[in-house]
C-alpha positions as CSV (number, residue, x, y, z in Angstrom):
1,X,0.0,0.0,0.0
2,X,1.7,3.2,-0.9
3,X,2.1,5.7,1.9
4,X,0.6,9.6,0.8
5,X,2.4,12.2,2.8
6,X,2.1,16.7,2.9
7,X,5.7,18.2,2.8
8,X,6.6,21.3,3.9
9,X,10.2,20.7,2.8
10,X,11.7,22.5,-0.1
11,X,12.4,20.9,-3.4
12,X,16.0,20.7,-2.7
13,X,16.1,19.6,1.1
14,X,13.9,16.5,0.6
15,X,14.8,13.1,1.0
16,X,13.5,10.8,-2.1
17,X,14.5,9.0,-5.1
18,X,13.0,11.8,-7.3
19,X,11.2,15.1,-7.7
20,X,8.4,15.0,-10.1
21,X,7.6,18.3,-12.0
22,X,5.2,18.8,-14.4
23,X,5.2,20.3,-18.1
24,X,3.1,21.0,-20.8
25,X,2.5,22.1,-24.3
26,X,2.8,26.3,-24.7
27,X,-0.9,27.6,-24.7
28,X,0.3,29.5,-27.6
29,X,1.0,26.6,-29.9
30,X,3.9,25.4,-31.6
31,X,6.7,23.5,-30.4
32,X,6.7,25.6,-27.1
33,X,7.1,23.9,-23.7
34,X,6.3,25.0,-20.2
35,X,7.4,24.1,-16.8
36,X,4.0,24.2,-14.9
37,X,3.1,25.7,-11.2
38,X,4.8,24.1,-8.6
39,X,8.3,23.6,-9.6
40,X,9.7,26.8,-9.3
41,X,12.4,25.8,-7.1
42,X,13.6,23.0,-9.3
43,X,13.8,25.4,-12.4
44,X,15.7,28.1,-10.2
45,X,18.2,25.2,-9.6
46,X,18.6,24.7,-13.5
47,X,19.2,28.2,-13.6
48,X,15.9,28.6,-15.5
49,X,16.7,26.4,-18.1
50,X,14.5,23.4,-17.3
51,X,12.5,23.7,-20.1
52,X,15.4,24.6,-22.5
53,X,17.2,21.0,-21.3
54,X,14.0,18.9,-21.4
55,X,13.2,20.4,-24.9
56,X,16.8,19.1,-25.8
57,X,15.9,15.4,-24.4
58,X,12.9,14.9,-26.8
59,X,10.4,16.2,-24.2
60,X,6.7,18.1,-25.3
61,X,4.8,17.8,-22.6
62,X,2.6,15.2,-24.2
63,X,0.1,13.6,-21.8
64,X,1.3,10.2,-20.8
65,X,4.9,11.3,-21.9
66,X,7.8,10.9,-19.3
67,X,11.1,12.9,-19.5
68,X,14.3,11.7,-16.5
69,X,17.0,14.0,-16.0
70,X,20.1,14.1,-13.1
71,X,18.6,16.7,-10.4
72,X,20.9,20.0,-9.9
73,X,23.6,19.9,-7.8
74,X,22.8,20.6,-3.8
75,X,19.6,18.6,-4.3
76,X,18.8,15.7,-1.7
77,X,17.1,14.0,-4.1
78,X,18.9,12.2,-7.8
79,X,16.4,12.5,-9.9
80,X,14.1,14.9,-11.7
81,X,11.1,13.2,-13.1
82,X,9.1,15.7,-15.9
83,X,5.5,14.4,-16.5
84,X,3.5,15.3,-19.6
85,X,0.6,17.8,-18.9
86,X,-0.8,17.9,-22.3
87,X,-1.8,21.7,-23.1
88,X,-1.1,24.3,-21.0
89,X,-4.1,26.5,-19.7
90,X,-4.6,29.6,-20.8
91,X,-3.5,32.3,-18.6
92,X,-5.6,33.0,-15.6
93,X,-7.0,29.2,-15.8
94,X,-5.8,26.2,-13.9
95,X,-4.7,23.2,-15.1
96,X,-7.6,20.5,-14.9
97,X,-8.2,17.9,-12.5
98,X,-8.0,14.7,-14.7
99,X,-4.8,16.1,-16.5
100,X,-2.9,16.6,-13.0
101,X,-4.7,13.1,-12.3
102,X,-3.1,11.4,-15.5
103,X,0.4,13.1,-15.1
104,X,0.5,11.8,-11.3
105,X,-0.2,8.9,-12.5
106,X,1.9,8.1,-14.9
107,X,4.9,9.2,-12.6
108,X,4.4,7.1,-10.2
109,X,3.9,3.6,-12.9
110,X,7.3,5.6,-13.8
111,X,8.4,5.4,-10.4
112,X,7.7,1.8,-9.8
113,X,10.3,0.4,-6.9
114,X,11.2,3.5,-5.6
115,X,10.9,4.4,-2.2
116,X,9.7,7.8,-2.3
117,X,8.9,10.8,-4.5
118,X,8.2,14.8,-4.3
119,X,5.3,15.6,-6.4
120,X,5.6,19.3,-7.1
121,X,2.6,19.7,-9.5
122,X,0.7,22.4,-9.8
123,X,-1.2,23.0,-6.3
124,X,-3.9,26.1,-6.5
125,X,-6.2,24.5,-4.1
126,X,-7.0,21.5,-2.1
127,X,-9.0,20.2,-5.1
128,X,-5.6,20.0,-7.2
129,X,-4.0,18.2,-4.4
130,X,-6.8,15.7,-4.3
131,X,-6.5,15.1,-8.1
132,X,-2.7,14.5,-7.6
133,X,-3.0,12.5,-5.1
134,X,-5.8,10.3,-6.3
135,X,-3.7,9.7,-9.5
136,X,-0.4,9.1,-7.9
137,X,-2.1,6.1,-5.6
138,X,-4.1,4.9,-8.2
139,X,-0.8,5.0,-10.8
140,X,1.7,3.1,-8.4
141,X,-0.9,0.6,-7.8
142,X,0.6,-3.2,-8.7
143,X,-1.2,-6.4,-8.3
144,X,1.7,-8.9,-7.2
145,X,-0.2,-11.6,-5.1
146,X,1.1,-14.2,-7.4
147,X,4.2,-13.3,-8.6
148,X,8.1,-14.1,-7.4
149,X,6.4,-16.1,-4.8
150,X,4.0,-14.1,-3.3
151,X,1.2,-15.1,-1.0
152,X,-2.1,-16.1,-2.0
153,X,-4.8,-13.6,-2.7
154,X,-7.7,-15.3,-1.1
155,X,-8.3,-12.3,1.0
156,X,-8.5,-10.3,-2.1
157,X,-5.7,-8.0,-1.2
158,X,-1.8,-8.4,-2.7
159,X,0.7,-10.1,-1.2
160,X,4.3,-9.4,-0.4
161,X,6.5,-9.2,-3.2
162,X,9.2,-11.7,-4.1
163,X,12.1,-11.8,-6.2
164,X,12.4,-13.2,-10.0
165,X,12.5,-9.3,-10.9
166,X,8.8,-8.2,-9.4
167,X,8.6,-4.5,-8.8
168,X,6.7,-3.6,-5.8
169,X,4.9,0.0,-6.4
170,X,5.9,3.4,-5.4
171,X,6.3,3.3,-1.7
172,X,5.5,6.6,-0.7
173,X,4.2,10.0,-2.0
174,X,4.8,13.3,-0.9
175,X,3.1,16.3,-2.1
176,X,5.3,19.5,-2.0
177,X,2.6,22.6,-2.2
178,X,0.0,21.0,-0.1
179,X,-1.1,22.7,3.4
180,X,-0.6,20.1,5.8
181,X,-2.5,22.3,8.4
182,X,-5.2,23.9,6.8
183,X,-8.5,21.8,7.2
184,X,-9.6,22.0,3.6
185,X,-6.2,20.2,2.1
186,X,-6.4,17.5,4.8
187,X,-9.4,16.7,4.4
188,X,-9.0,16.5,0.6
189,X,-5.9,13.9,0.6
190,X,-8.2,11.9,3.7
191,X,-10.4,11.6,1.0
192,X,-8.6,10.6,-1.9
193,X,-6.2,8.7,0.2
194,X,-9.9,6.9,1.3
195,X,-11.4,6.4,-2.3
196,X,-8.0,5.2,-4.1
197,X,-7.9,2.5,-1.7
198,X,-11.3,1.1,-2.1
199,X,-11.1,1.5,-5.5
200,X,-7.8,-0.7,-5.6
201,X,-9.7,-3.3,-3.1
202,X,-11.9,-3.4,-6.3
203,X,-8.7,-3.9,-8.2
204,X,-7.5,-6.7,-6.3
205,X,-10.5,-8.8,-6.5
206,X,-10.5,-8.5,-10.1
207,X,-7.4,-9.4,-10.8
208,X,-8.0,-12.6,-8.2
209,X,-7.8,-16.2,-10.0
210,X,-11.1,-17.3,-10.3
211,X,-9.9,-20.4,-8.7
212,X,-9.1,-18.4,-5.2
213,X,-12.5,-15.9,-5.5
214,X,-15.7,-18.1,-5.3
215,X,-18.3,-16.6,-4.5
216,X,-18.0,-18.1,-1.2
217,X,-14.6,-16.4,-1.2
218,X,-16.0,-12.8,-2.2
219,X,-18.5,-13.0,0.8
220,X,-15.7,-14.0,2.7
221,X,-13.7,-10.6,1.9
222,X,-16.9,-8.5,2.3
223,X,-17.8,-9.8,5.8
224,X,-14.7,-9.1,6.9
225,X,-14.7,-5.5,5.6
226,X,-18.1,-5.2,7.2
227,X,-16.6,-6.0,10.3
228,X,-13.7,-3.7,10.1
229,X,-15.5,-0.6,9.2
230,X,-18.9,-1.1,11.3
231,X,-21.0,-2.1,8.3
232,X,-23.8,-4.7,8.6
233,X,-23.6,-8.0,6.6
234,X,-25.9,-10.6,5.3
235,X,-25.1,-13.6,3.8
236,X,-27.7,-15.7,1.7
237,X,-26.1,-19.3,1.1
238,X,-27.5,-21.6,-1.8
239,X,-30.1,-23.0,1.0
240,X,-31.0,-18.9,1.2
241,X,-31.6,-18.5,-1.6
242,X,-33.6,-21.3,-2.5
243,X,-35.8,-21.2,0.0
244,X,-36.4,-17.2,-0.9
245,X,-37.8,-18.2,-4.6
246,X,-34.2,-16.2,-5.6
247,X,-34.7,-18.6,-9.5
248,X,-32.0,-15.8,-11.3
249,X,-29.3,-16.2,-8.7
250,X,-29.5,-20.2,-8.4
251,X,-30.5,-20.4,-11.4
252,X,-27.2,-19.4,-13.3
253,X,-25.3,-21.1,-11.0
254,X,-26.3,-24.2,-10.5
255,X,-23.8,-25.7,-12.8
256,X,-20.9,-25.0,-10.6
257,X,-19.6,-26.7,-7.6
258,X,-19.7,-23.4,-6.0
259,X,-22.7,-22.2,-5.1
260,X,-23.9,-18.8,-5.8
261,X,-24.7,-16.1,-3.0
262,X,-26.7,-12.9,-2.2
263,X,-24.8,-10.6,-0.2
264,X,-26.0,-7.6,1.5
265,X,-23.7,-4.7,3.0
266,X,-25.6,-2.1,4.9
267,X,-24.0,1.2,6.0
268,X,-26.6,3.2,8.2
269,X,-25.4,7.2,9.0
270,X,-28.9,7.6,10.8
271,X,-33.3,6.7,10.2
272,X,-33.5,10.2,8.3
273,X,-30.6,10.2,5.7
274,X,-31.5,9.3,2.2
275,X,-31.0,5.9,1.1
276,X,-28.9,5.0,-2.0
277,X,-28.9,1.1,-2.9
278,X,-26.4,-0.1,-5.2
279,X,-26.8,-3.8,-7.0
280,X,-23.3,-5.3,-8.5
281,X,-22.7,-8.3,-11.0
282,X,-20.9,-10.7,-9.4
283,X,-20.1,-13.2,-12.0
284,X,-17.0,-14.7,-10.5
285,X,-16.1,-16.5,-13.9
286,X,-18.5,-16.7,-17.0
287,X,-17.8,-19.8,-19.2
288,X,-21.0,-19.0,-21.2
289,X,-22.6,-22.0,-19.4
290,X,-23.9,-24.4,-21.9
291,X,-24.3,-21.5,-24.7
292,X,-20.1,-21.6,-24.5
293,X,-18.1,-18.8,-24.9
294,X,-15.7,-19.1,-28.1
295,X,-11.7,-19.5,-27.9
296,X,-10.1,-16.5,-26.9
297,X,-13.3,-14.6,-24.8
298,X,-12.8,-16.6,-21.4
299,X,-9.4,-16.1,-21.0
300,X,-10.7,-12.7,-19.1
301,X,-13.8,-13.7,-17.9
302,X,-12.5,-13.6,-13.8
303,X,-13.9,-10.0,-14.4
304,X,-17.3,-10.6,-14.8
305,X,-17.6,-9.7,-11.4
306,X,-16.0,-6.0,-11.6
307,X,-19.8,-4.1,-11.0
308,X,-19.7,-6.3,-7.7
309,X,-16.4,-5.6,-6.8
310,X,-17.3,-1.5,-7.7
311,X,-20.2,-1.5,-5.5
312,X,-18.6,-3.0,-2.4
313,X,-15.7,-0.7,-2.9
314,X,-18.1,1.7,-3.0
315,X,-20.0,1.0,0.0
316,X,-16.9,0.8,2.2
317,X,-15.6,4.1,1.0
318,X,-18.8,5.5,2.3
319,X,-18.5,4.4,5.3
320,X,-14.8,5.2,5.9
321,X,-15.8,8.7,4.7
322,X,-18.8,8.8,7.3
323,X,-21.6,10.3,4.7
324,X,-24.8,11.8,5.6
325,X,-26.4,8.6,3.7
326,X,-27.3,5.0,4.0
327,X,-25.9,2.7,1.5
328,X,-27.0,-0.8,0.8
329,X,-24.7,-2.7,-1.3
330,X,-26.5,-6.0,-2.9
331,X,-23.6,-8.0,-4.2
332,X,-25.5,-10.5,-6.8
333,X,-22.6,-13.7,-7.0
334,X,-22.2,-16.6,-8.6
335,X,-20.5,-18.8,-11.3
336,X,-21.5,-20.0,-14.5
337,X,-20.1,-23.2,-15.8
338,X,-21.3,-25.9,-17.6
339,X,-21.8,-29.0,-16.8
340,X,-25.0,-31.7,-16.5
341,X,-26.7,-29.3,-13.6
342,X,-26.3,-26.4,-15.6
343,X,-29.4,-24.3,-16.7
344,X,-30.2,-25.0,-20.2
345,X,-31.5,-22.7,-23.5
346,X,-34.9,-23.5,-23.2
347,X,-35.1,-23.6,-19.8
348,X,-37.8,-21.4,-17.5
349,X,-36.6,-19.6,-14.4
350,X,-38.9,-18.5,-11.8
351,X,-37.6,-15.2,-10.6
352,X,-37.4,-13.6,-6.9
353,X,-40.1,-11.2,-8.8
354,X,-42.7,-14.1,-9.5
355,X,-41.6,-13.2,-12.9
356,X,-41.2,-16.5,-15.5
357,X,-38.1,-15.5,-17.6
358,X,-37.1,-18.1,-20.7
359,X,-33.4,-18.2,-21.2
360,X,-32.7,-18.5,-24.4
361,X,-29.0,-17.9,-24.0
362,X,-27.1,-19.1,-21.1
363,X,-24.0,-16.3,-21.5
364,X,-26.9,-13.7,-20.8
365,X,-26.6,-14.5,-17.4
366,X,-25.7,-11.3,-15.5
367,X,-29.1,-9.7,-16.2
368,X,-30.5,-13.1,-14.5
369,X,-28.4,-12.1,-11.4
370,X,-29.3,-8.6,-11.4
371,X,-32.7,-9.1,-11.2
372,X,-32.9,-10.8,-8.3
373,X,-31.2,-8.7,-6.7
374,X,-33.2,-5.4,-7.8
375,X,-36.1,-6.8,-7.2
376,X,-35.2,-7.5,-3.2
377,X,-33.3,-4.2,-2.9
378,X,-36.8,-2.5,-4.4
379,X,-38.9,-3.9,-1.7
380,X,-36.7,-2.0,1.0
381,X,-37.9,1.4,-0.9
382,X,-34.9,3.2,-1.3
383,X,-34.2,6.8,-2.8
384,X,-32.8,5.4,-6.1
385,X,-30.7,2.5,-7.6
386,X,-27.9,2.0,-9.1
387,X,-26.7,-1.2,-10.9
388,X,-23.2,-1.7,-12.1
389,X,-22.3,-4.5,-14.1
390,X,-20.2,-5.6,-17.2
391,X,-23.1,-6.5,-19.0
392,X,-22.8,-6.7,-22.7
393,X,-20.4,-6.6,-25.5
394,X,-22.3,-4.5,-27.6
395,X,-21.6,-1.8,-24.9
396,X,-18.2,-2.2,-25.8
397,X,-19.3,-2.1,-29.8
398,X,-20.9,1.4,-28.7
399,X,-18.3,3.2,-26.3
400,X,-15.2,2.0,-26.6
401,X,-12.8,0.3,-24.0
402,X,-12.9,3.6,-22.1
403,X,-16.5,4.4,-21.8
404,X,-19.1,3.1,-19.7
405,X,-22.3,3.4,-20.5
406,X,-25.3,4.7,-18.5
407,X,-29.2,4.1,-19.2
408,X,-32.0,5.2,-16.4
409,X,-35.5,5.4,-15.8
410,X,-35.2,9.2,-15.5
411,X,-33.7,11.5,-17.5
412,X,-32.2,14.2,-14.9
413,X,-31.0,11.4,-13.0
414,X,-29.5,9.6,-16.2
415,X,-27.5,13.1,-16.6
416,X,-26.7,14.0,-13.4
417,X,-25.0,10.4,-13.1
418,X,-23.2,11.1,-16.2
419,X,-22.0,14.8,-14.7
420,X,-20.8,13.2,-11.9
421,X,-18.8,10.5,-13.6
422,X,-17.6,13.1,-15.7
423,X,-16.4,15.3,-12.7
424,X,-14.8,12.3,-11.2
425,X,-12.7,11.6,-14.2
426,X,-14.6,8.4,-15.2
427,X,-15.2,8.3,-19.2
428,X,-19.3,7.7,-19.2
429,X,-21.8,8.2,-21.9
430,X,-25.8,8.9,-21.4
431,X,-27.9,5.8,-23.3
432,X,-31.1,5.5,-24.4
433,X,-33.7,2.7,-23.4
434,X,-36.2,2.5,-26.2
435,X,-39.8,1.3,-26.0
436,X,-39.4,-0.4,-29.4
437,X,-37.2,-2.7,-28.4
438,X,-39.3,-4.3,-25.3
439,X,-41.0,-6.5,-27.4
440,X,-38.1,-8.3,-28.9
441,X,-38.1,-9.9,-25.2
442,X,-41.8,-12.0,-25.7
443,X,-41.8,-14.9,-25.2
444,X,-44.4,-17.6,-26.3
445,X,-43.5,-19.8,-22.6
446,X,-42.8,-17.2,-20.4
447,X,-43.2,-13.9,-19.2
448,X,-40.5,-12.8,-20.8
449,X,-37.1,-13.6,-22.8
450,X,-33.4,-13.3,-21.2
451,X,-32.9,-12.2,-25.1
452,X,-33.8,-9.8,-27.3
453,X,-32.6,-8.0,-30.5
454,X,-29.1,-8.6,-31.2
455,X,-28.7,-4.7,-32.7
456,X,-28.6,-2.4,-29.7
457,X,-28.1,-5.6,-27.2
458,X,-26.5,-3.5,-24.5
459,X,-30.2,-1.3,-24.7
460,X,-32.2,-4.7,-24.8
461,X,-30.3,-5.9,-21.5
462,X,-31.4,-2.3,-19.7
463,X,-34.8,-2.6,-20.8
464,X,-34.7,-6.0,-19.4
465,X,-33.4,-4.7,-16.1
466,X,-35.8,-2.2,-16.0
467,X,-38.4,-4.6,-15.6
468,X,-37.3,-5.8,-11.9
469,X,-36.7,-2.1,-10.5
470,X,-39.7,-1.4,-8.1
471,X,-42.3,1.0,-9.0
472,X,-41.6,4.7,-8.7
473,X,-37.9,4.1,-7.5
474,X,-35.3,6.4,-9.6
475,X,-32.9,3.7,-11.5
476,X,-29.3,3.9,-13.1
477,X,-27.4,1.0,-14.6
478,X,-24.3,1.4,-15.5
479,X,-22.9,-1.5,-18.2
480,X,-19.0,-1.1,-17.9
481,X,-18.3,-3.8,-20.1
482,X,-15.6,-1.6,-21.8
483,X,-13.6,-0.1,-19.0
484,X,-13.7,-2.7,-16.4
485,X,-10.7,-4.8,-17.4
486,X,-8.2,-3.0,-19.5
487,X,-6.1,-5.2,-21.6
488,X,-4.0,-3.0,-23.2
489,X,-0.9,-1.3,-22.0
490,X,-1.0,1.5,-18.8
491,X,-1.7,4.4,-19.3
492,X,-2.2,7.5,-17.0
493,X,-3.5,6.1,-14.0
494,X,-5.0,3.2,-15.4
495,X,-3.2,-0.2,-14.9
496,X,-2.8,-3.6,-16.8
497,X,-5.8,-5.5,-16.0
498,X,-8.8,-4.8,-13.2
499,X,-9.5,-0.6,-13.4
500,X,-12.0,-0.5,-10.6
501,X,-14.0,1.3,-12.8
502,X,-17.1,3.4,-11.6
503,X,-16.1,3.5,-7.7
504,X,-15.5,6.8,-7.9
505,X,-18.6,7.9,-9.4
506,X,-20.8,6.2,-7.1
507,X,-18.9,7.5,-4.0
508,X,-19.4,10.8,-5.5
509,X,-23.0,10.2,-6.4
510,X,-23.4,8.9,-3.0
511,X,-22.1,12.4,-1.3
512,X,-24.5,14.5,-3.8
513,X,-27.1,12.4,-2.1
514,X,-25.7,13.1,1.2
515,X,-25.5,17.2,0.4
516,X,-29.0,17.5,-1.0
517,X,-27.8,18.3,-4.5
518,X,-29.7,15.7,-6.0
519,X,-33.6,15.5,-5.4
């Protein structure tokens, strides 16, 4: 876990394996480059060449681009570390949150088996020290747990690192600029210091082997955090859930040794705070059931259970945070393998709803889950719902690998979901759910179809959600499909694998709720 620290220390006098500055592109175009805010004490020491010398080395201040140089003489610390800011603001404007969040972040991948390092980004209030720090933790996050002999991640957390070349992550931060006294800046890095490690609990049980996180094993991990930050903790077991009527939930996986669960995480701040339930997929690994995935779409499928693992997070950042707001956190888990118990495409599930749903395809399972599980957190009557799940590929058709989409059964809500998402640096996009495409779902056995239309699928699988949310309750789902598990190379703060996508949203949405800004 990487240590975040305020420094009052100068540039030159501190201790650490580096001092991170920032630049950026001129505002005024061209092949101009800035130092930014912050390191003013580093470019003294250059004698005001810093630019001039990183200019030399390649350096344009690029986002994502990373420029090391020897520090100046007299300085503590060996290294200078330049971070690219993209563009410049203009003058009179500060640079903006998600670029200071990026450029922390990609120092401190950079920065990978250091000790420590002195951030001096720009700092114009506690909100740029938040975005800073929130990138740094989140960029010099590392899942080792099973690498150079580490231990195993069960628990859902990493374990210590080993040898065979592992690097552990960034040991410590500081940030040179903050106000480690004034009550605004503290609270800030409390906060981000707060949400970066719930959203890298999310992380963590991502990345986990499917093998180590059953769902057994995931109720594990959340009764434990229950119990470590005061929240309440319910655990339905397969004899739970049968005897509830919960058909979605056992349904799905009753091909798998391990039996599914229904886990409920309840974070009271008192009777007359508003109530915000949130409902996660917890697939812990989707073979497709009988309707098989092809080669080369399992290999990834341990993160089918990344809206679960977002809405726990979630819940126990609000409680560490102490929000004016309840939470309850429904964590909808279970596996789906095949086998000669496993559902069949034909079958008929009775719902926890009464509802009769067909399934016509076995690897539209998640919706199954998350109906259960909407319908029981609608009969407790909250202020509004929100879903998270990585529901459908054509999501990822639509938006991208960045992008998660966002449908609703209100249209302010829809939008203010998507402002907040926006404001929290999470790539989101509003989605429509339209009538026409209801009736694709009839079916001549059931109540319904687990299928629809295969154009606009990601729509088809809201629409089918919708039908499970209780009557008059204000409803988001979020299908991050795309963002959840990144593939690809890092990039900014965003690491190789599980992204803990959409925590930070929903803690935000969550203190909206808490301030009354949202109706």
């Amino acid at each position: 876990m990487t240590a975040l620290t305020l420094s009052t220390a100068g540039a030159a006098t501190l201790r650490a394996d580096a001092i991170v500055v920032g630049v950026a592109k001129s505002p005024q175009g061209g092949n101009g480059l800035v130092v930014a805010p912050g390191a003013e004490a580093v470019v003294e020491a250059y004698d005001g060449k810093l630019a001039d010398i990183l200019k030399s080395l390649g350096a344009s201040g690029a986002e994502g681009e990373v420029t090391k140089l020897p520090a100046p003489a007299g300085f503590k610390a060996p290294v200078v570390l330049a971070t690219g800011l993209g563009s410049a603001p203009e003058k009179d404007e500060a640079y903006d949150a998600e670029a200071l969040r990026r450029a922390a972040g990609t120092a401190a991948r950079a920065l990978s088996g250091s000790k420590k390092a002195a951030f001096a980004l720009p700092i114009e209030a506690s909100e740029d020290a938040e975005a800073i720090a929130e990138g740094a933790l989140l960029g010099a996050y590392a899942f080792t747990a099973y690498q150079g002999g580490g231990a195993s991640a069960k628990n859902g957390g990493n374990g210590k690192n080993g040898g065979n070349g592992v690097k552990a992550p960034l040991a410590e931060v500081a940030l040179l600029g903050a106000k480690p006294r004034d009550k605004a800046y503290k609270a800030a890095v409390a906060r981000a210091l707060a949400v970066t490690e719930e959203v890298n609990r999310a992380r963590d049980l991502i990345n986990t082997p499917p093998n180590d996180l059953t769902p057994e094993a995931f109720a594990a991990v959340a009764s434990a955090a229950g119990k470590e930050h005061g929240i309440k903790v319910q655990v339905l077991d397969e004899k739970a859930l049968a005897k509830g009527g919960y058909g979605g939930i056992l349904g799905v996986g009753q091909g798998s040794q391990n039996p599914p669960r229904l886990v409920k995480l309840t974070y009271t701040h008192s009777k007359d705070a508003k109530t915000l339930a949130l409902v996660g997929k917890g697939i812990t690994y989707d073979s497709g059931g009988i309707s098989l995935k092809p080669a080369g779409h399992n290999e990834t499928m341990k993160c089918d259970m990344s809206g679960a693992a977002a809405v726990f997070a979630a819940v126990v950042a609000a409680a560490r945070l102490g929000l004016e707001v309840n939470v309850t956190c429904w964590l909808a888990l279970a596996e789906n393998m095949p086998s000669g118990s496993a559902v069949r495409p034909g079958d008929v599930l009775r719902m926890y709803s009464g509802k009769t749903v067909e399934v016509l395809n076995t690897d539209a399972e998640g919706r199954l889950v998350l109906a259960d599980a909407l319908t029981r957190a609608s009969e407790e009557n909250p202020d509004a719902i929100v879903d998270v799940a990585t529901l459908t590929g054509a999501m990822v058709l639509a938006l991208g690998h960045r992008t998660f989409g966002i449908m609703a059964n209100d249209d302010a809500f829809r939008t203010a979901v998507h402002e907040i998402a926006e404001e929290a640096g999470e790539q989101s996009w509003p989605m429509p759910l339209p009538a026409e495409l209801r009736k694709g779902m009839d079916s001549p056995t059931a109540d319904m179809a687990n299928m629809g239309e295969r154009m606009g699928g990601g729509l088809v699988a809201g629409l089918f959600l919708k039908e499970f949310v209780g009557e008059g309750i204000t409803w988001a789902h979020l299908d991050i499909a795309g963002p959840a598990f990144h593939e690809g190379a890092p990039w900014g703060y965003t690491p190789k694998g599980g992204t803990g996508s959409s925590v930070r949203t929903l803690v935000k949405l969550a203190e909206r709720i808490a301030a009354g800004d949202l109706g």
